[in-house]
N, C-alpha and C positions, 0 to 999 in steps of 0.2 A: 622447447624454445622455437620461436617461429623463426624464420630465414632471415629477416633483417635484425633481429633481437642482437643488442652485444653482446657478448660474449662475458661470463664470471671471471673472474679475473684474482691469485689470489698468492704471495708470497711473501718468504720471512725477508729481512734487508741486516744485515748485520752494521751497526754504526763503531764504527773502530776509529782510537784515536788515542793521542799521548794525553796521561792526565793533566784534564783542567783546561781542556781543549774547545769541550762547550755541547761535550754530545749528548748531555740530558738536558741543557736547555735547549738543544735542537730539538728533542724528541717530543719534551714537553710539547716546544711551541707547533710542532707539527699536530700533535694531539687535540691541541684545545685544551687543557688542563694540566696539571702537574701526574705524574704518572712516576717520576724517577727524580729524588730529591738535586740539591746543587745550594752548591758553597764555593768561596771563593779559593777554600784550600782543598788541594789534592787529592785523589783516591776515596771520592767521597763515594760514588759510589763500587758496592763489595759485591755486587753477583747480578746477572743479566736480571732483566726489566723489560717485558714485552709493551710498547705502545702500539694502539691499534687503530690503524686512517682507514678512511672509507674515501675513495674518489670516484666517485660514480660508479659503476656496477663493479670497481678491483677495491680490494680488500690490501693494504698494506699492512705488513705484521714488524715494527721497526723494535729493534733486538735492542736496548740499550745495554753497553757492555762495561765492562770496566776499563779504567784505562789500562795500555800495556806500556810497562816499564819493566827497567831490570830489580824481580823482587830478592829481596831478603829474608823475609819470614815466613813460617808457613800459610800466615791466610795470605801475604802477597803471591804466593805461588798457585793457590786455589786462584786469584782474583784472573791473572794472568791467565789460566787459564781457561777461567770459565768466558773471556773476552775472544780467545783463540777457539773456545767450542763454538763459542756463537756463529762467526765467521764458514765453520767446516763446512755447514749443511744450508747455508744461505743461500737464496736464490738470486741475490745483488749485495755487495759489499759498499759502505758507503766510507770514504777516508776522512774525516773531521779533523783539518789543521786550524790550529790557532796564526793566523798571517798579521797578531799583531807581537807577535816574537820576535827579536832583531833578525832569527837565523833560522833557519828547520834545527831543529832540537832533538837528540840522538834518539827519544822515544821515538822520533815521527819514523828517522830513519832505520829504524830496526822495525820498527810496522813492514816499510816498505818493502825490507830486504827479506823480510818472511811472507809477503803476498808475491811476490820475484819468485820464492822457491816452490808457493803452493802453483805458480801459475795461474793466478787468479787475474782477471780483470776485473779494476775497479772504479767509481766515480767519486772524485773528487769535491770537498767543500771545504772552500778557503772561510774561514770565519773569522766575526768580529772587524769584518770591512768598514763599519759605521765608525770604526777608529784608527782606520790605515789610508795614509797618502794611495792615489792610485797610480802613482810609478813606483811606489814598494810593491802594489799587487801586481804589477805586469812582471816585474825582475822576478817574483816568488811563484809566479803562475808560472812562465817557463822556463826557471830550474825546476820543478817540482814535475811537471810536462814531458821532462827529457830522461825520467826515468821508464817511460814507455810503459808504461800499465794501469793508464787510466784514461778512462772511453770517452769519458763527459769533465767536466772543470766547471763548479756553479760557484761564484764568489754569494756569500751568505751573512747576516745578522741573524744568529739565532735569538740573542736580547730582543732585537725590533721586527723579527721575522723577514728585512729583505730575502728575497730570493729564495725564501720555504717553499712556496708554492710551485716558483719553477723546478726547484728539484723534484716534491712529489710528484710531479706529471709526470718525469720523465720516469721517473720510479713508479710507478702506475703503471708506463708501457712496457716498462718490461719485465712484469710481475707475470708467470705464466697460468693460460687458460685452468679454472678448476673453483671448484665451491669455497667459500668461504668459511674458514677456519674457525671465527667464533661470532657473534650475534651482533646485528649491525652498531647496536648501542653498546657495546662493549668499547671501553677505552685501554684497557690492562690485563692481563692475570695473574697482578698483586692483588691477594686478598685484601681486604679492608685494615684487618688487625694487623698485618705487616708494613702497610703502608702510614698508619699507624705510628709503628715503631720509627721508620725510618724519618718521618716528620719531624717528631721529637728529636733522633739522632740531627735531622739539619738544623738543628736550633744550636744544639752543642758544637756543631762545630763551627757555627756562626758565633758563637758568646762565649767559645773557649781558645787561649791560644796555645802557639807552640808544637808541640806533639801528642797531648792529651787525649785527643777526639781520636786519635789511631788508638789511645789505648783501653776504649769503650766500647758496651751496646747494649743495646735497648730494646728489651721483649714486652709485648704487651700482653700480662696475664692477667684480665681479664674485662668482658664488654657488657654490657648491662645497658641492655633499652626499655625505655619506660611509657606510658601510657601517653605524656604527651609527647611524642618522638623526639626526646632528647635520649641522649646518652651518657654515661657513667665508665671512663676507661681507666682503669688502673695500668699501670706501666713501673718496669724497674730500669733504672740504670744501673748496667754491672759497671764497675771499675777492677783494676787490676791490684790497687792497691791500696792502706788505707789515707795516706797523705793527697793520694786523685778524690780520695770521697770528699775531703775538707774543700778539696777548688771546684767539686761538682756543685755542692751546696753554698758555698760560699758564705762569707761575714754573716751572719742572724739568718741564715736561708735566703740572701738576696740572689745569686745567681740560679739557684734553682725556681726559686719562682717566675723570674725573667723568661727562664727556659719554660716554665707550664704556663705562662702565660702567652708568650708569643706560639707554643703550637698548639694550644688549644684554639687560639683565633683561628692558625691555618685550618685546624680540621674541621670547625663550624663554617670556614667558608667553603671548602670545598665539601661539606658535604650537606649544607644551607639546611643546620639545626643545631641545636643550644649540644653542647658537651660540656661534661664534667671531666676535666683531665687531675688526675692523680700518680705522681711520679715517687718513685723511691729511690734513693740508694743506696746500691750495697758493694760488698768486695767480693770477687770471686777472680782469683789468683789465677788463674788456668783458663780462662772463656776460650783464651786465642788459640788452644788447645783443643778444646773440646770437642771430639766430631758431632757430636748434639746438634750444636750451636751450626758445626758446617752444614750439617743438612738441611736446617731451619730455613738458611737462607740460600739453600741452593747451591753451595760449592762442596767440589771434592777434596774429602780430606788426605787421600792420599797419593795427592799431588807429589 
């Protein structure tokens, strides 16, 4: 490297925030592309999700995590946890509040009071401002300010991307000197067939209500490419139960084709070639149990 050359530049960022807060459409919209699904109901996403920015010679590595809430079941315990792994070993911690809530919301504040214990310092992103009066965000910026553990305060649209850009810089400067982690064209390290899966999973939790979509998921077994670069995916939906199979599929199969139609659009766009999507489903009584299932996606089952 010659003497005026800048310096590589290269770390993880952990995005923490109570569900439904907006930090995979933060992540996305930092990204360029979809990397970590989103819906408008909760815990959508179940285990970290690396997105990957390039800002001039620094490498950003942005953790998407799950949200942290008080869980009940055992994959909420995994989720929760795998959100608190992310955070351990990060080299910047980013706080993702929703500021169009009347109030801070007890998720934010147990966030808080657990970055309080770890001693961490962290930067703050007020979100969804494109929809708050700006005398809510001044009153919400410093109570939130007076907890004393955060360096920086960026008011953000992850929807419209206000204010993305200023937080990557500053998340760029403080990413430390070192080689870059994965290849400059790299946006993720969700494999295809995974990301895949979870596509399909944001269809269902967009076209199902209630509590249903917590009690599902969606493996993609098997890919098949063909001579003119299209592709052939088959995918299952497990359900818990056989009454959830009846509302997956729905009246003559209409709900389910809604769902293989809307994500096989998404995945022909995001990956600009013809797909054949092919969905099943079935029951399998135990998935939320399964450590199989927890490894697949990355969380510990013995949380």
């Amino acid at each position: 490297m010659s003497e005026n050359a800048t310096p590589s530049r290269c770390g993880f960022v952990a995005v923490l925030g109570a569900p439904n807060a907006g930090k995979s459409t933060m992540v996305n919209r930092a990204v360029g592309q979809k990397v970590s699904i989103v819906s408008p109901k909760v815990q959508t996403t179940r285990s970290r999700v690396l997105g990957i920015v390039s800002q001039g010679t620094t490498q950003i590595v942005l953790v998407d995590t799950p949200g942290i809430f008080a869980p009940r079941r055992r994959l909420d315990r995994a989720m929760v946890a795998a959100a608190w792994g992310g955070a351990a070993d990060a080299d910047a911690i980013v706080l993702i509040v929703d500021a169009a809530r009347k109030s801070i919301d007890d998720e934010t504040r147990g966030i808080i009071a657990g970055l309080k214990q770890q001693q961490r310092k962290v930067i703050l992103a007020l979100n969804k401002i494109d929809i708050v009066k700006r005398e809510k965000l001044l009153a919400l910026t410093a109570e939130l300010n007076a907890e004393g553990i955060f360096t920086d305060i960026f008011m953000i649209s992850a929807e419209t991307g206000d204010g993305v850009d200023d937080l990557l810089q500053t998340l760029a400067q403080r990413m430390p000197e070192g080689p870059h982690h994965y290849p400059d064209d790299q946006v993720t390290d969700v494999p295809m067939r995974a990301l895949a899966s979870e596509i399909t999973r944001e269809q269902l939790f967009r076209q199902l209500q209630q509590e249903l979509p917590y009690a599902l998921t969606v493996e993609t077994d098997s890919w098949e490419e063909f001579d003119d670069g299209s592709a052939k995916i088959q995918q299952t939906i497990f359900v818990a139960r056989d009454s959830q199979k009846g509302i997956v599929v729905g009246k003559g199969g209409d709900r389910i084709r809604q769902v293989r139609e809307a994500a096989q659009r998404e995945l022909q766009a995001l990956m600009d070639r013809k797909v054949h999507l092919f969905l099943f489903v079935k029951v399998r009584e135990n998935w939320a149990e399964d450590p199989e299932h927890f490894r697949n996606i990355g969380l510990d089952f013995e949380v």
